[in-house]
C-alpha positions as a LaTeX table, in Angstrom:
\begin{tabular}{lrrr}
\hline
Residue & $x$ (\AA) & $y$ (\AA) & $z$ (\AA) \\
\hline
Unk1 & 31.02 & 27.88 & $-14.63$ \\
Unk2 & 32.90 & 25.55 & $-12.39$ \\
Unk3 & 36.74 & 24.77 & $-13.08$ \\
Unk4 & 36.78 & 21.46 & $-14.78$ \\
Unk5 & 34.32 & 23.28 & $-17.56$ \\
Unk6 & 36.58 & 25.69 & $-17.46$ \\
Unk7 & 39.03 & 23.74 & $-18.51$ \\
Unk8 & 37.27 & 21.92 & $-20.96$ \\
Unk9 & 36.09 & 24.93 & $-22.77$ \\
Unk10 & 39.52 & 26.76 & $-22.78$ \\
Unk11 & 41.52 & 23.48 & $-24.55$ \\
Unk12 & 38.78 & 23.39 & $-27.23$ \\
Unk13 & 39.67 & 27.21 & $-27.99$ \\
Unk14 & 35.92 & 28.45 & $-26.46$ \\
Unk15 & 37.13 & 31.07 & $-23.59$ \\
Unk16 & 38.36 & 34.81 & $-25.29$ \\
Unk17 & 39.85 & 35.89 & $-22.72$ \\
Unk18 & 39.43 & 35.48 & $-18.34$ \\
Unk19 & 39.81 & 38.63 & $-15.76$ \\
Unk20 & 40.97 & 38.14 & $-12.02$ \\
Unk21 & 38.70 & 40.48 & $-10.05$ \\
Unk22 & 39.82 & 42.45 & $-6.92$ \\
Unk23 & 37.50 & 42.66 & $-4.58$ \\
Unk24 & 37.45 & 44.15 & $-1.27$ \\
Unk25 & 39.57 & 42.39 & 1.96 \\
Unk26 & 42.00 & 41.50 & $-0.79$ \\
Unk27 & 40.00 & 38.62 & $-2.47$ \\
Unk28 & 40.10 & 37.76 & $-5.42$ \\
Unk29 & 37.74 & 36.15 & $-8.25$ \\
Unk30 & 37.78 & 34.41 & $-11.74$ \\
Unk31 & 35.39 & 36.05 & $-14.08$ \\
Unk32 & 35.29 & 33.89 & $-18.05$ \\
Unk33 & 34.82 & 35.76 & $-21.02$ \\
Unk34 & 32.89 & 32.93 & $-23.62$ \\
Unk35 & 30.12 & 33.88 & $-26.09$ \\
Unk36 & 29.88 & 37.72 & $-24.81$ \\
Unk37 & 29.18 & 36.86 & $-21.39$ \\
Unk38 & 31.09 & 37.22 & $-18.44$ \\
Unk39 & 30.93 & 33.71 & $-16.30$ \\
Unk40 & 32.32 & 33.64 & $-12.26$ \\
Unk41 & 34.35 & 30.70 & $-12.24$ \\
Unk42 & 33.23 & 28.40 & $-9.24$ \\
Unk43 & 34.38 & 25.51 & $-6.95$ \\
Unk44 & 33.25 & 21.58 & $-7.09$ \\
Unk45 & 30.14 & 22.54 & $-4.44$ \\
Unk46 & 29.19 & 25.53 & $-6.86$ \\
Unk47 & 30.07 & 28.62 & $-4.85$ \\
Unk48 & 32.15 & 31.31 & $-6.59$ \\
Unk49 & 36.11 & 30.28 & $-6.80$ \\
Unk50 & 37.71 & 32.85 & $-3.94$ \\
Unk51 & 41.41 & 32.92 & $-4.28$ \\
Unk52 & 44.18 & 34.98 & $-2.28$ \\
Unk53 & 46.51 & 35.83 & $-4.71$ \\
Unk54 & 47.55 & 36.25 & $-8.29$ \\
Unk55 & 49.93 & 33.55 & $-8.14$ \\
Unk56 & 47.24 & 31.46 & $-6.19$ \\
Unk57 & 45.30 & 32.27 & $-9.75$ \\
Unk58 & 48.07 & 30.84 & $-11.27$ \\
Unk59 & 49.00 & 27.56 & $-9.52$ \\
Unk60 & 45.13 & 26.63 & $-10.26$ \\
Unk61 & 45.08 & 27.55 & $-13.43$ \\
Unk62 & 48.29 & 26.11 & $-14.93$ \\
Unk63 & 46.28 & 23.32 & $-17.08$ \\
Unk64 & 44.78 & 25.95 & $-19.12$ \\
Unk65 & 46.22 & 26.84 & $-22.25$ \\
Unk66 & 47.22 & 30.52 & $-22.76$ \\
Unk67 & 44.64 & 32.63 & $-22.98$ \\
Unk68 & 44.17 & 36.73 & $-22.81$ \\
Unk69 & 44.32 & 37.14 & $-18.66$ \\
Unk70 & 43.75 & 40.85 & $-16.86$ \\
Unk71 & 44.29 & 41.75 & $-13.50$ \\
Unk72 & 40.94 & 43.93 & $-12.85$ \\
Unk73 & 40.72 & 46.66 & $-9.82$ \\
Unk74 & 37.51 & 48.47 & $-9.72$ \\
Unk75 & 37.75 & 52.26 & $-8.78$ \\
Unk76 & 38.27 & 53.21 & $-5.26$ \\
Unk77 & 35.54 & 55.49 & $-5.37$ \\
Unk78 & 33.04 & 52.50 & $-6.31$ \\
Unk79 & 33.52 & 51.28 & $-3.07$ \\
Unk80 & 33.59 & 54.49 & $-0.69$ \\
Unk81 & 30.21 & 55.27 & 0.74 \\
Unk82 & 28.69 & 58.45 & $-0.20$ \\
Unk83 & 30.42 & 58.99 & $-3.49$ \\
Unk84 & 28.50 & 59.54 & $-6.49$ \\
Unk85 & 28.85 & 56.19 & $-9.42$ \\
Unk86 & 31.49 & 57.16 & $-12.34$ \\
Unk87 & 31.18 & 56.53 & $-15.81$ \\
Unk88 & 34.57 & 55.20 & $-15.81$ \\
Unk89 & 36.00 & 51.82 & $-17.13$ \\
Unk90 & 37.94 & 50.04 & $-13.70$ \\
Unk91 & 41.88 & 49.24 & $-14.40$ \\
Unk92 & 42.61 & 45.95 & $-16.54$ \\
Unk93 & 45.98 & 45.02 & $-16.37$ \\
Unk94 & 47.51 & 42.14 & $-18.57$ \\
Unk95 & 49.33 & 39.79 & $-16.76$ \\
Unk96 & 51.08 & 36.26 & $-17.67$ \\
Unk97 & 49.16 & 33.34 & $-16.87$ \\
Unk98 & 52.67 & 31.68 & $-15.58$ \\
Unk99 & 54.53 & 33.07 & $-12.55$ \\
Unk100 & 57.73 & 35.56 & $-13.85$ \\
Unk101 & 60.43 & 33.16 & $-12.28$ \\
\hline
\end{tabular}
């Protein structure tokens, strides 16, 4: 879903709820919750939104109305090589969609 749908769907009440992913090299992505899928949010040419920071998240996202937004980390031991896959859920975090100051 790129941004400007993104924004169209969350002011007509459409989005439950939108996760920033952690990735890796400290990157992060917007996944959208709509409709029970799970949607990466992506840029004007159609590759996947990368952003730096959760208050880079923020600054583009201050148009959208409140909505539920999570901080996701996936489990360390996803990403280690070797390790056996767990069952477990990774770590959502709420978090305000405007900055604290």
């Amino acid at each position: 879903m790129k941004l400007h749908d993104l924004l169209v769907h969350a002011h007509a009440g459409h989005v439950d709820e939108l996760n920033l992913v952690s990735l890796e090299g400290g990157i992060y992505v917007l996944e959208v919750h709509m409709d029970g899928k799970a949607l990466p949010v992506k840029d004007e040419h159609g590759k996947i939104l990368h952003l730096r920071s959760v208050e880079h998240a923020r600054d583009v996202l201050q148009q959208l109305p409140r909505l539920p937004f999570h901080l996701v980390h996936a489990e360390v031991h996803d990403e280690m090589c070797g390790m056996q896959p767990a069952a477990c859920q990774p770590l959502r975090v709420p978090i305000s969609m405007n900055s604290a100051w």
